[in-house]
C-alpha positions in Angstrom: -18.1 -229.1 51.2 -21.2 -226.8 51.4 -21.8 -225.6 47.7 -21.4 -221.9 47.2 -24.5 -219.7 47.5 -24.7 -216.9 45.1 -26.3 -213.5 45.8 -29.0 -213.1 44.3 -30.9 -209.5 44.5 -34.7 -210.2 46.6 -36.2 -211.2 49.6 -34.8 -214.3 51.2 -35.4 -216.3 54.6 -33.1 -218.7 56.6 -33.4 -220.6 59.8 -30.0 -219.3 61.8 -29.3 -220.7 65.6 -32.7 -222.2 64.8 -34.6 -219.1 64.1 -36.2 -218.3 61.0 -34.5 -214.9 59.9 -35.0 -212.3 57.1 -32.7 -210.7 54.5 -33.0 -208.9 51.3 -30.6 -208.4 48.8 -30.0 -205.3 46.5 -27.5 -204.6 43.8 -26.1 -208.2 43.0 -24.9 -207.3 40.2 -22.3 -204.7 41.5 -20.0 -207.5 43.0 -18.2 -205.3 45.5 -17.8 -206.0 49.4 -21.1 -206.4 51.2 -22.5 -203.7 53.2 -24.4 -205.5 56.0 -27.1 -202.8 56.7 -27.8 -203.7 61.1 -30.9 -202.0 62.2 -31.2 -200.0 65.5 -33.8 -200.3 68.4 -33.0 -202.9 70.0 -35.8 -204.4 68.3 -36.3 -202.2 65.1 -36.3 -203.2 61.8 -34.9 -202.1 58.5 -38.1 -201.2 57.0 -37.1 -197.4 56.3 -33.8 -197.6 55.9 -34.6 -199.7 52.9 -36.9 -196.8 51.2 -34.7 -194.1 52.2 -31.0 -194.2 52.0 -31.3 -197.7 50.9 -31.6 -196.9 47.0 -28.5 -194.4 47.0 -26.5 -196.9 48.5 -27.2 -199.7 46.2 -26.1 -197.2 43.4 -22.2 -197.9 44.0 -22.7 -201.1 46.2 -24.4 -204.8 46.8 -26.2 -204.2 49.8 -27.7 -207.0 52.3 -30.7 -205.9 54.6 -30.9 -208.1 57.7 -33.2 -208.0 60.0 -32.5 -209.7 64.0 -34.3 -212.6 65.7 -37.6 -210.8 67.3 -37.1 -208.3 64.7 -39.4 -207.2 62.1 -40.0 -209.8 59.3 -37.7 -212.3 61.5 -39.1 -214.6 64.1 -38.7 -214.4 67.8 -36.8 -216.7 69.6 -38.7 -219.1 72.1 -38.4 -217.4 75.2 -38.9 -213.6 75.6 -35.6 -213.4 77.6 -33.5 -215.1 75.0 -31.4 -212.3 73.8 -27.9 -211.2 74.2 -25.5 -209.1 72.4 -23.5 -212.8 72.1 -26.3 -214.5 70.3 -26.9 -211.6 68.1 -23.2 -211.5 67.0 -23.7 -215.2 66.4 -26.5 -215.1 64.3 -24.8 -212.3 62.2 -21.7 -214.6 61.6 -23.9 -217.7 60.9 -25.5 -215.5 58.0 -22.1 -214.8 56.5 -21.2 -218.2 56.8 -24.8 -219.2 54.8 -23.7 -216.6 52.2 -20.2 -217.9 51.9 -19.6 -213.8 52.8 -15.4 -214.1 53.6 -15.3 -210.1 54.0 -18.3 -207.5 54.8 -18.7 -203.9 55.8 -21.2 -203.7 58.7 -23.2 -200.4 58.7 -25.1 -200.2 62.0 -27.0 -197.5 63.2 -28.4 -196.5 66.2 -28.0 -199.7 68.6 -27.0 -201.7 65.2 -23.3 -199.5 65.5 -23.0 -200.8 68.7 -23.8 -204.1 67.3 -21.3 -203.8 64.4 -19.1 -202.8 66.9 -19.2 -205.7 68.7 -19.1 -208.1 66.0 -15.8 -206.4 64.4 -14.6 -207.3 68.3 -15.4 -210.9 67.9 -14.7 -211.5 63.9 -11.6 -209.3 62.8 -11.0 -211.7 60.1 -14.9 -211.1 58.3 -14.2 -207.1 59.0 -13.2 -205.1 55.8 -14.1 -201.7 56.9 -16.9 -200.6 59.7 -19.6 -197.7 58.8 -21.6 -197.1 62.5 -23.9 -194.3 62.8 -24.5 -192.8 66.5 -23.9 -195.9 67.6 -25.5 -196.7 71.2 -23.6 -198.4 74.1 -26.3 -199.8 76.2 -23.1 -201.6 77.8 -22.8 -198.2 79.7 -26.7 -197.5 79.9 -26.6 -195.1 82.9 -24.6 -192.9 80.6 -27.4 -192.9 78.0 -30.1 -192.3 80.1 -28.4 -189.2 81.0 -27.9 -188.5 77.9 -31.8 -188.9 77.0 -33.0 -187.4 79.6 -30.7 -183.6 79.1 -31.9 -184.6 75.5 -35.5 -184.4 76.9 -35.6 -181.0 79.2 -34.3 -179.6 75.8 -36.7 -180.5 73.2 -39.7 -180.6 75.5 -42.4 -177.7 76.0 -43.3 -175.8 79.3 -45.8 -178.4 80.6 -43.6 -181.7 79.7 -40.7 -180.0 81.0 -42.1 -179.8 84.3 -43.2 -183.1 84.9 -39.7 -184.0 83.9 -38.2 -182.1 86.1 -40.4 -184.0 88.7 -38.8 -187.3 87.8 -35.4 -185.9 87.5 -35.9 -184.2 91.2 -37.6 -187.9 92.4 -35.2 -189.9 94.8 -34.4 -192.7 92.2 -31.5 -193.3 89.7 -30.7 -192.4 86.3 -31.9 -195.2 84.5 -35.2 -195.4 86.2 -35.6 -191.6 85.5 -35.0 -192.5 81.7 -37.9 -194.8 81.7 -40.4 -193.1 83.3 -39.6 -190.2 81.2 -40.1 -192.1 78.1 -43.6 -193.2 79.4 -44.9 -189.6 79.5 -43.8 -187.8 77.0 -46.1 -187.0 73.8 -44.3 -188.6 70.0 -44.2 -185.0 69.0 -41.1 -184.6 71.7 -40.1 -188.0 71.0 -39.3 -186.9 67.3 -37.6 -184.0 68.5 -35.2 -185.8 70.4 -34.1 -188.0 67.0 -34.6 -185.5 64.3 -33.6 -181.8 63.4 -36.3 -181.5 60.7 -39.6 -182.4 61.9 -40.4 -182.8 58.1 -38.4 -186.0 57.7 -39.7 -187.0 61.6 -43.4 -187.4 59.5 -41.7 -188.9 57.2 -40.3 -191.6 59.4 -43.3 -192.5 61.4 -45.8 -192.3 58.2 -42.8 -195.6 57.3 -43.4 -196.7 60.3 -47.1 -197.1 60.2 -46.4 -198.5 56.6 -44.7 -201.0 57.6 -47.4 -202.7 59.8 -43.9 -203.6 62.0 -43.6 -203.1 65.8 -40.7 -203.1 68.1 -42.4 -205.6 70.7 -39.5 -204.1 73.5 -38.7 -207.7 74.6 -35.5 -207.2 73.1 -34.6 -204.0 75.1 -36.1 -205.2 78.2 -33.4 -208.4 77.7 -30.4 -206.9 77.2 -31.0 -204.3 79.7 -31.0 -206.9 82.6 -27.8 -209.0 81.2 -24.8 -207.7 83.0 -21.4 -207.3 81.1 -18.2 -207.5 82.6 -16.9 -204.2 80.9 -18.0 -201.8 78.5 -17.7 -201.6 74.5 -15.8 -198.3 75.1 -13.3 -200.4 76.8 -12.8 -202.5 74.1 -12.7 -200.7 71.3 -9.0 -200.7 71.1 -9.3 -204.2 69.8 -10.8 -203.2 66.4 -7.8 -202.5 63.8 -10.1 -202.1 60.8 -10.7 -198.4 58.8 -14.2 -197.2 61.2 -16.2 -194.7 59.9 -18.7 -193.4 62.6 -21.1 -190.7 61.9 -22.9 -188.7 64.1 -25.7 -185.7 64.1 -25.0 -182.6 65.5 -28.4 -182.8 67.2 -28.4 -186.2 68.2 -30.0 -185.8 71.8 -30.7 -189.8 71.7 -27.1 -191.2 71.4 -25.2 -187.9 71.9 -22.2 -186.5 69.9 -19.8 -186.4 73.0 -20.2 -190.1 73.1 -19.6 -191.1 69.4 -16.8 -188.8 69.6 -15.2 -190.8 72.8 -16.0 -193.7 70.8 -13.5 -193.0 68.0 -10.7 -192.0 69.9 -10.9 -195.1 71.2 -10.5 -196.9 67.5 -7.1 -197.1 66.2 -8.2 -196.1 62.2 -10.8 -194.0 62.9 -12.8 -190.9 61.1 -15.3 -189.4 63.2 -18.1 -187.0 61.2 -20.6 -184.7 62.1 -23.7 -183.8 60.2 -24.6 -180.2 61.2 -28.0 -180.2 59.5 -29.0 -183.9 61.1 -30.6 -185.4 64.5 -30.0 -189.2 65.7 -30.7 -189.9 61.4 -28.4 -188.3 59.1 -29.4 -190.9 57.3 -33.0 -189.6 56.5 -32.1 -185.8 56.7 -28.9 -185.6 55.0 -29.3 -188.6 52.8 -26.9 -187.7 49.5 -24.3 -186.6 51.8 -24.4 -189.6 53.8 -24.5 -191.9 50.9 -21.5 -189.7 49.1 -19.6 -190.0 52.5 -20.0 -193.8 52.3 -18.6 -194.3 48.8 -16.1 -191.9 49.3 -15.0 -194.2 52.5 -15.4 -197.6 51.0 -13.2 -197.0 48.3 -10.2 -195.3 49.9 
């Protein structure tokens, strides 16, 4: 029998699936149910989330930062290719198996929900509660490229607004309309589309450049081409654990009518919206999030 690991509060690395993976521990000493903080991108990292919201949650509760294979301070697999929403779930439950972690509370945001989402689906028995936050469904990506790009002609000036409307008008399909989009538009509109308060959009890309971490794509580009038989929304009637899914009510990245689909379709679920937030509540709400969170864990 594999001796029990203790949680210890730093930085720690462990090969998983053969991949040598990061995580960081805060608050130890609190003892209570993991939170499981799962990044977004796909192919982000949790460098902000860390330096932001990260300190008020590790007031009430032991937090573990994890960061996905290809994903900041984590290696990359082998191949560029070799990344699917299966392996990732794998490599989450192979961590809670190294940290002898019977119960957690995944908090995902951003394509991390999703991901939380998905694990729940596959690991009932490791699920005490679920905290997503405009979770994605790239499962259903033709609805999020709409989503983006209605996200875009409203956030964007005169000029950018036009040559969107000249990809939108073009003879090809959603999702290839999405891309291009994203290829010509300036990061001032890019923040728009994520935050309501360009303050905390500084902020987030000051972090970014901070961090010396890049999202290399390879993991978008992957999951992208993999085909799935059916969609999460489709599923999500499987997960019977309390989910707590948050959601900005200017979130033009995810999109509230989406989250809000996404509860109805989850048994125990409470569904909030952040009136003063973007795609980040996190950032631009961030002691009503974390007072949301404790309230939630502990009913």
């Amino acid at each position: 029998m594999r001796k029990k690991l203790k949680l210890l509060n730093g930085e720690y690395n462990v090969v998983i699936n053969d991949i040598r993976h990061w995580y960081k521990v805060g608050s130890a000493e609190k003892k209570t149910t993991p939170i499981v903080i799962i990044h977004g991108g796909p192919g982000g990292y949790n460098y902000v989330f860390e330096r932001t919201i990260g300190p008020y949650l590790e007031q009430f509760s032991t937090i573990i930062y994890y960061e996905q294979r290809g994903c900041g301070r984590s290696d990359a697999p082998a191949s560029e290719t070799d990344y699917s929403i299966e392996g990732l779930v794998s490599d989450l439950k192979e961590l809670c198996s190294y940290l002898n972690l019977q119960k957690i509370i995944p908090l995902g945001y951003s394509f991390g929900g999703e991901l939380a989402l998905e694990f729940a689906i596959a690991y009932p028995e490791n699920i005490d509660k679920i905290i997503t936050q405009g979770p994605s469904m790239f499962s259903d990506n033709k609805r999020m490229s709409n989503t983006q790009v209605n996200g875009f002609l409203r956030v964007s000036d005169r000029l950018e607004k036009k040559k969107i409307n000249a990809i939108v008008n073009s003879k090809i399909d959603i999702e290839e309309q999405c891309s291009r989009i994203w290829a010509i538009v300036s990061t001032e509109t890019v923040d728009k589309l994520l935050f309501k308060n360009q303050k905390f959009a500084k902020i987030n890309r000051t972090m970014w450049t901070e961090s010396g971490l890049v999202n290399t794509g390879h993991m978008m580009k992957a999951l992208l081409k993999s085909n799935r038989e059916n969609t999460l929304i489709e599923r999500l009637n499987q997960i019977m654990s309390p989910t707590l899914i948050i959601t900005g009510r200017y979130d033009y990245n995810v999109g509230i009518e989406l989250n809000k689909e996404m509860a109805e379709n989850i048994k125990k679920s409470t569904f909030v919206v952040f009136e003063n937030s973007g795609h980040f509540p996190d950032i631009e709400e961030s002691q009503k999030y974390a007072d949301l969170i404790r309230r939630f864990i502990k009913t």
